[in-house]
C-alpha positions as CSV (number, residue, x, y, z in Angstrom):
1,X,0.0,0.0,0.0
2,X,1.4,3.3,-1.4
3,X,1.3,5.9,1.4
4,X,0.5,9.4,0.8
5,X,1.6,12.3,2.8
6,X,-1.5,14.4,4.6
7,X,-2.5,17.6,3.0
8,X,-2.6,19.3,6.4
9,X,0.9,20.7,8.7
10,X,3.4,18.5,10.0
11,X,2.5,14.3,9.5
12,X,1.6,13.2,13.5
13,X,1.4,9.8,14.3
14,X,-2.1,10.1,14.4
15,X,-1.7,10.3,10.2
16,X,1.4,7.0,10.5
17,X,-1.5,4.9,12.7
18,X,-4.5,5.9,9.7
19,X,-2.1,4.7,6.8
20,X,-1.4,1.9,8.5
21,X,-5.3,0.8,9.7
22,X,-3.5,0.8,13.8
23,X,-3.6,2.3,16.6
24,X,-1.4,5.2,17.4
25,X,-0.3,3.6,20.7
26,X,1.2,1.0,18.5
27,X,2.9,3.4,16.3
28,X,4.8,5.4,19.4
29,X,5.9,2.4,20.8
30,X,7.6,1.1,17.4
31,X,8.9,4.4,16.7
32,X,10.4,4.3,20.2
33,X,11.9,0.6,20.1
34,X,9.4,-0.9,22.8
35,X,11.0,-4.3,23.6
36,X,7.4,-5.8,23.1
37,X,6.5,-5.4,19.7
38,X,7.5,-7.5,17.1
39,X,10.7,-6.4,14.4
40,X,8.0,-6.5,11.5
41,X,5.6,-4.1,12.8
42,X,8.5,-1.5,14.0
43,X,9.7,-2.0,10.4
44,X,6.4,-1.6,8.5
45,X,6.1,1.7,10.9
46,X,9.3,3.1,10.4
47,X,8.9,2.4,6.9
48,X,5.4,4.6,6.2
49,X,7.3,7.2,8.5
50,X,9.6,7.6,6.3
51,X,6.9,7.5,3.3
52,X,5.6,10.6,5.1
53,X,7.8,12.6,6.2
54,X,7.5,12.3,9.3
55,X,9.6,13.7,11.8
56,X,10.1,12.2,15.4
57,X,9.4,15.1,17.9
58,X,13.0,15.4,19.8
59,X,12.2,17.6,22.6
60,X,8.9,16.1,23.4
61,X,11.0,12.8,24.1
62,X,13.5,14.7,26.2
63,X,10.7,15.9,28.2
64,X,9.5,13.0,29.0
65,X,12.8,11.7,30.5
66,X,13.6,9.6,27.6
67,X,17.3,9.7,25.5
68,X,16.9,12.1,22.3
69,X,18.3,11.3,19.4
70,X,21.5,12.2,19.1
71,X,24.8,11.4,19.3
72,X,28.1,13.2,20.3
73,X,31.3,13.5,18.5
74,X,33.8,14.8,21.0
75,X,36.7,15.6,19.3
76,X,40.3,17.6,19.8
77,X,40.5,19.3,15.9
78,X,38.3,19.7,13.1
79,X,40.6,21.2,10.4
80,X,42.9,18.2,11.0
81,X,42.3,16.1,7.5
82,X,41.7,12.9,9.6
83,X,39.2,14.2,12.3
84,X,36.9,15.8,9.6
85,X,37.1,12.9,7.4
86,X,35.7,10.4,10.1
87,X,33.4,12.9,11.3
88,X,31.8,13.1,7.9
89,X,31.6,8.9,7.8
90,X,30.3,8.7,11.5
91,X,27.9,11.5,10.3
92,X,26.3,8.9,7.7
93,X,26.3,6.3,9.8
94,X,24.1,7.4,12.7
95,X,22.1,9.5,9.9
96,X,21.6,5.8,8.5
97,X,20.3,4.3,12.0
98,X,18.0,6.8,12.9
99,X,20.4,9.3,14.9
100,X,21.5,12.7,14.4
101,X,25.3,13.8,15.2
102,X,26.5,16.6,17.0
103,X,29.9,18.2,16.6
104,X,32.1,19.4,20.0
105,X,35.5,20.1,19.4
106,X,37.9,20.7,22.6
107,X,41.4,21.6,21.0
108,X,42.5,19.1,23.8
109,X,41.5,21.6,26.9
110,X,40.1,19.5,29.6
111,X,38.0,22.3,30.6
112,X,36.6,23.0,27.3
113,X,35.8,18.6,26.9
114,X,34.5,18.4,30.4
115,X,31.7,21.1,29.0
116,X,30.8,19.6,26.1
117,X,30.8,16.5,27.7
118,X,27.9,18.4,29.8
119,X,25.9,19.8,27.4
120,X,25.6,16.5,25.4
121,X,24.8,15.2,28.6
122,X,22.1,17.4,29.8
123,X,20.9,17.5,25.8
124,X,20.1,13.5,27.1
125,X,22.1,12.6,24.0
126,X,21.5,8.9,23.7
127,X,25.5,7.9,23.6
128,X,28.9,10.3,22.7
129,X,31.8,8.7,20.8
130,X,35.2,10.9,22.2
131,X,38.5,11.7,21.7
132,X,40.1,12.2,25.1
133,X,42.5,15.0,25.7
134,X,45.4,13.5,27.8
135,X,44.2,13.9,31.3
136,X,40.3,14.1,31.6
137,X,39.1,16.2,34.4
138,X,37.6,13.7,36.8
139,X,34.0,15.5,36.5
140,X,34.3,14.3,32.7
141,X,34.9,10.7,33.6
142,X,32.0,11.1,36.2
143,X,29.6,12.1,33.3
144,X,30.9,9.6,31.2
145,X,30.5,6.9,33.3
146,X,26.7,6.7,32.9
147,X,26.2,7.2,29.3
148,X,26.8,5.0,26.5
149,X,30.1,6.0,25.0
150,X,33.3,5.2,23.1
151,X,36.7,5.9,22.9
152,X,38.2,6.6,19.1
153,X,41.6,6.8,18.0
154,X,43.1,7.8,21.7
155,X,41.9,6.0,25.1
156,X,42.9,7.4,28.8
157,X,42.4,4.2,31.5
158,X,40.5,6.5,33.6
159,X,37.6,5.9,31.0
160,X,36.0,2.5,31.6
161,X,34.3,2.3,27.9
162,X,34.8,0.5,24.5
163,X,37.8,1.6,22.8
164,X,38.5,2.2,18.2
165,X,41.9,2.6,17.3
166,X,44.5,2.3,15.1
167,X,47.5,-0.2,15.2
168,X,49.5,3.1,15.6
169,X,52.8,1.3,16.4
170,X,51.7,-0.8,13.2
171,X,52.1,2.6,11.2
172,X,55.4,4.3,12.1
173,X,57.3,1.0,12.3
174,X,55.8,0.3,8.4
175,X,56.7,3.7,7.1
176,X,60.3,2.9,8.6
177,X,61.1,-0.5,7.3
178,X,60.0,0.7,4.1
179,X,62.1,3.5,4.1
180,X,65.4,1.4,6.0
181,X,64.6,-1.6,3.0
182,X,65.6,1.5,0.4
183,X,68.8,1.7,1.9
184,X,68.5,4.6,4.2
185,X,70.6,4.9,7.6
186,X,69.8,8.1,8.6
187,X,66.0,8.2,9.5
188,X,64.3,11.4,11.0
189,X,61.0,10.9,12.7
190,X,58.3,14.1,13.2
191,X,55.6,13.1,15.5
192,X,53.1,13.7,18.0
193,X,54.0,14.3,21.7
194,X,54.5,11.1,24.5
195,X,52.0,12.7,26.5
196,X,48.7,10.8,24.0
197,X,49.2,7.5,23.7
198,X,49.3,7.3,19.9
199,X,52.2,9.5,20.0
200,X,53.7,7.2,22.4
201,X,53.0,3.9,20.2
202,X,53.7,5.5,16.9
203,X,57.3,6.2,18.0
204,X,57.7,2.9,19.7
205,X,57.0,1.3,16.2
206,X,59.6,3.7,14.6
207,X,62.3,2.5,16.8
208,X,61.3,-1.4,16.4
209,X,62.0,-1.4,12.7
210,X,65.2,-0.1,13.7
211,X,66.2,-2.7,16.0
212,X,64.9,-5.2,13.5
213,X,66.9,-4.2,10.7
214,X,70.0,-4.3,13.8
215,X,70.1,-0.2,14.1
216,X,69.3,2.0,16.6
217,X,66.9,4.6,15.7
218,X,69.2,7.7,16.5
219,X,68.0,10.4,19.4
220,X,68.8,13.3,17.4
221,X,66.8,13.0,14.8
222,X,63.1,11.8,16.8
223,X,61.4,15.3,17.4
224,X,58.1,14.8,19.6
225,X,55.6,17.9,19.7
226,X,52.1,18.5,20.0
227,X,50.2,17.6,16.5
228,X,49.7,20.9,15.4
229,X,50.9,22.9,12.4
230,X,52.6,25.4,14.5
231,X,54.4,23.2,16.6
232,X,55.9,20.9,13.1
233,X,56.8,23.9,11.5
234,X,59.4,24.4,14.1
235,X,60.3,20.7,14.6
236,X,60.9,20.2,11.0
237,X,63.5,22.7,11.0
238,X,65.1,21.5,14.0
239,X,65.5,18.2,12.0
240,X,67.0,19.6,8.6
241,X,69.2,21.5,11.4
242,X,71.0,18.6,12.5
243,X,74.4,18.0,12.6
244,X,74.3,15.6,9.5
245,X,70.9,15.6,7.8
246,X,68.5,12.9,7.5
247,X,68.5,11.4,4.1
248,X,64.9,10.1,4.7
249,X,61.8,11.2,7.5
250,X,58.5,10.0,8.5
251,X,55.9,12.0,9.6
252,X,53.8,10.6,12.6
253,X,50.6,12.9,12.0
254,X,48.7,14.5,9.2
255,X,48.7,17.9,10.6
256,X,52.8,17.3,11.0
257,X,52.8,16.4,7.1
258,X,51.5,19.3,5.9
259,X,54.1,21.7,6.9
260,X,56.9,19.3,7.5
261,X,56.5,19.2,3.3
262,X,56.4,23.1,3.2
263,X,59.2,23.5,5.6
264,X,61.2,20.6,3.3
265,X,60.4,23.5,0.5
266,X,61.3,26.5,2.5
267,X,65.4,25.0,2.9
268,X,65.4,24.8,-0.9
269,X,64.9,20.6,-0.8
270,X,64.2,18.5,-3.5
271,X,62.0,15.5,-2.7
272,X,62.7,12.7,-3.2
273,X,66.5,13.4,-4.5
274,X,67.5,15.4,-1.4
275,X,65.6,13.8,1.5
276,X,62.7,10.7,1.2
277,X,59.1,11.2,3.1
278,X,56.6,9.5,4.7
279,X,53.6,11.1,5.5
280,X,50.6,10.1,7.7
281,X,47.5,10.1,6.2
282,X,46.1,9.8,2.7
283,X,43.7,12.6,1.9
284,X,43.3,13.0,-2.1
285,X,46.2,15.7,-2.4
286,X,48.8,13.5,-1.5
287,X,48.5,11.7,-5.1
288,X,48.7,15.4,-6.8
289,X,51.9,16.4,-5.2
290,X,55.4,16.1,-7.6
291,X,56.3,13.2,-7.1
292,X,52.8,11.7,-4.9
293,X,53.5,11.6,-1.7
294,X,54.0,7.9,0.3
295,X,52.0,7.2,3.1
296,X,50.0,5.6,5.9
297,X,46.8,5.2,4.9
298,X,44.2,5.4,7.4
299,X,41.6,3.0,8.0
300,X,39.0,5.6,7.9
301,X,35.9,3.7,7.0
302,X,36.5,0.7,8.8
303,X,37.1,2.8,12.7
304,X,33.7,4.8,11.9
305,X,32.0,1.5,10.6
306,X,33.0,0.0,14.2
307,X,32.6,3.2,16.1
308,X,28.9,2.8,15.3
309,X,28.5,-0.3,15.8
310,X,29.8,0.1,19.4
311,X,28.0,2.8,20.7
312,X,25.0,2.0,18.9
313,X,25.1,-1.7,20.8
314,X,25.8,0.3,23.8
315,X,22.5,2.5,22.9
316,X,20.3,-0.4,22.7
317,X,21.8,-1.8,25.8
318,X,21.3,1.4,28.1
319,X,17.7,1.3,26.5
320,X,16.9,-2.3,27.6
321,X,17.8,-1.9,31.2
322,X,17.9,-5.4,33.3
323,X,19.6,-7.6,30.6
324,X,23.8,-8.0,30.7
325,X,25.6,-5.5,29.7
326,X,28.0,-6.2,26.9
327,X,31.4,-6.3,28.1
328,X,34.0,-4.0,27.0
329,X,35.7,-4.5,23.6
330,X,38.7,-2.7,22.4
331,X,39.2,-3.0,18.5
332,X,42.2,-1.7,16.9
333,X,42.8,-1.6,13.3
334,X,46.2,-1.5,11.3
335,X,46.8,1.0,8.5
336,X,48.3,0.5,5.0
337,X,51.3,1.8,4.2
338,X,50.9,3.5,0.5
339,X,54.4,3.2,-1.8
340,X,55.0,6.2,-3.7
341,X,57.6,8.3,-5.8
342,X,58.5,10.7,-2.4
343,X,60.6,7.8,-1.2
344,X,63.1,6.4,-3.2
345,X,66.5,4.0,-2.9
346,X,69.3,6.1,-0.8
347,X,72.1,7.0,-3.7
């Protein structure tokens, strides 16, 4: 049965129960996941919904004490290429399953994430997928505590919730044996700071590939800053400073590529002839540089495809109070290391 949407204002579910020949009770409580009705009839419901127009009253659900429907994306940076890329996919995702996403950024302040955290909170947002900074204020890991949430790409242990991340170790010690198996001796590394864990793990992987290949990654040429363009700027330079250059470097972050490459430019470098890179990241602009830049290509689709499916699966859990809760999972995924022309044998 085709359904048609009513000439008159907004379609109630008064208008969803008429198409459908039921009552309206039975329509709110599909709409609203009732453990009681069957999957077909929520479907069926949902489905004319849609056929209508119709659009699920938000605030009338927060008033009566019930979760709205949205979800939180807490996270440090938005003009980093990585963050804005998986906040477009998560975007989709909960768009897909019925939620809306809101946007917090923190630029890693804890005071700044412990009132986002809040607002989601008192919003009654039904889960929030974050970011940590490095040391949550313990009112944020109060909040958290009691809503449906996961961590993505960083974790702190203070958070007891589902962790996504990436192998990051995986990455940096990748971009280095690919870089040592071209011949080169003399690595620099450009990455975040030891104070987040990925910055920790990335340059732990660095320094394996060294020790595999029976070489110590040298001190000298590892610079460890915060991942931001104003902070790489500098520690590129200190690199191409040292006492002997680096023939090759990777770069542990994508807001570190960006101006490790223009600072490369800036000391009259000639990649790949004068120095071989490795950036992090893959965004579409890496392919149009002279020569296309190598990289680590980010597992973008599959941590927001998982990201969902945990807090979601959290969701549904907080929703069906009494039953087990699903124990904590922590998935971490491994990049792919992309081979291009901006590394090259040492001569």
């Amino acid at each position: 049965m085709a359904s048609s949407k009513p000439a008159h204002g907004p379609v109630t579910i008064k208008d969803i129960a008429a198409a459908l020949g039921i009552s309206h009770t039975t329509v709110s409580r599909a709409l609203n996941d009732h453990p009681k009705l069957s999957d077909d009839t929520k479907a069926r419901v949902r489905q004319v919904a849609r056929e209508l127009g119709y659009v699920l009253n938000a605030s009338g659900r927060i008033l009566r004490g019930g979760a709205s429907p949205l979800v939180g994306l807490v996270i440090p940076d938005i003009q980093n290429d990585f963050y804005s890329a998986i906040a477009k996919r998560l975007a989709e995702r909960c768009r897909d399953a019925g939620f809306q996403m809101v946007l917090a950024i923190t630029e890693d302040d804890p005071d700044a994430e412990c009132g986002e955290v809040q607002a989601l909170i008192q919003a009654r947002a039904a889960g929030i997928v974050i970011t940590p900074s490095p040391a949550p204020l313990p009112r944020t890991v109060e909040l958290l505590a009691g809503t449906p949430a996961v961590q993505l790409i960083r974790s702190v242990a203070a958070l007891a919730t589902d962790v996504v991340a990436m192998d990051d170790a995986a990455a940096a010690h990748d971009a280095a044996a690919h870089l040592l198996a071209l011949g080169h001796r003399r690595i620099g590394y450009v990455g975040g700071y030891a104070r987040i864990k990925p910055g920790r793990d990335r340059l732990r992987g660095f320094v394996k590939a060294h020790a595999e290949a029976g070489l110590e990654a040298d001190p000298d040429l590892v610079v460890q800053v915060p991942p931001r363009q104003e902070y790489g700027a500098e520690a590129m330079r200190r690199l191409l400073a040292a006492r002997e250059r680096p023939t090759a470097v990777v770069i542990g972050s994508s807001e570190l590529t960006i101006v490790a490459l223009a600072v490369i430019r800036e000391h009259g470098l000639s990649i790949p002839s004068d120095i071989s890179v490795v950036g992090y990241g893959d965004p579409k602009w890496y392919e149009l540089t002279t020569p296309p830049l190598a990289a680590i290509r980010l597992p973008i689709d599959a941590l927001a495809a998982s990201t969902a499916e945990l807090v979601f699966t959290r969701i549904g859990a907080q929703a069906k109070p009494g039953g087990p809760a699903p124990a904590l999972r922590k998935i971490r995924i491994r990049p792919e290391l992309i081979a291009r022309g901006s590394a090259i044998p040492r001569r």
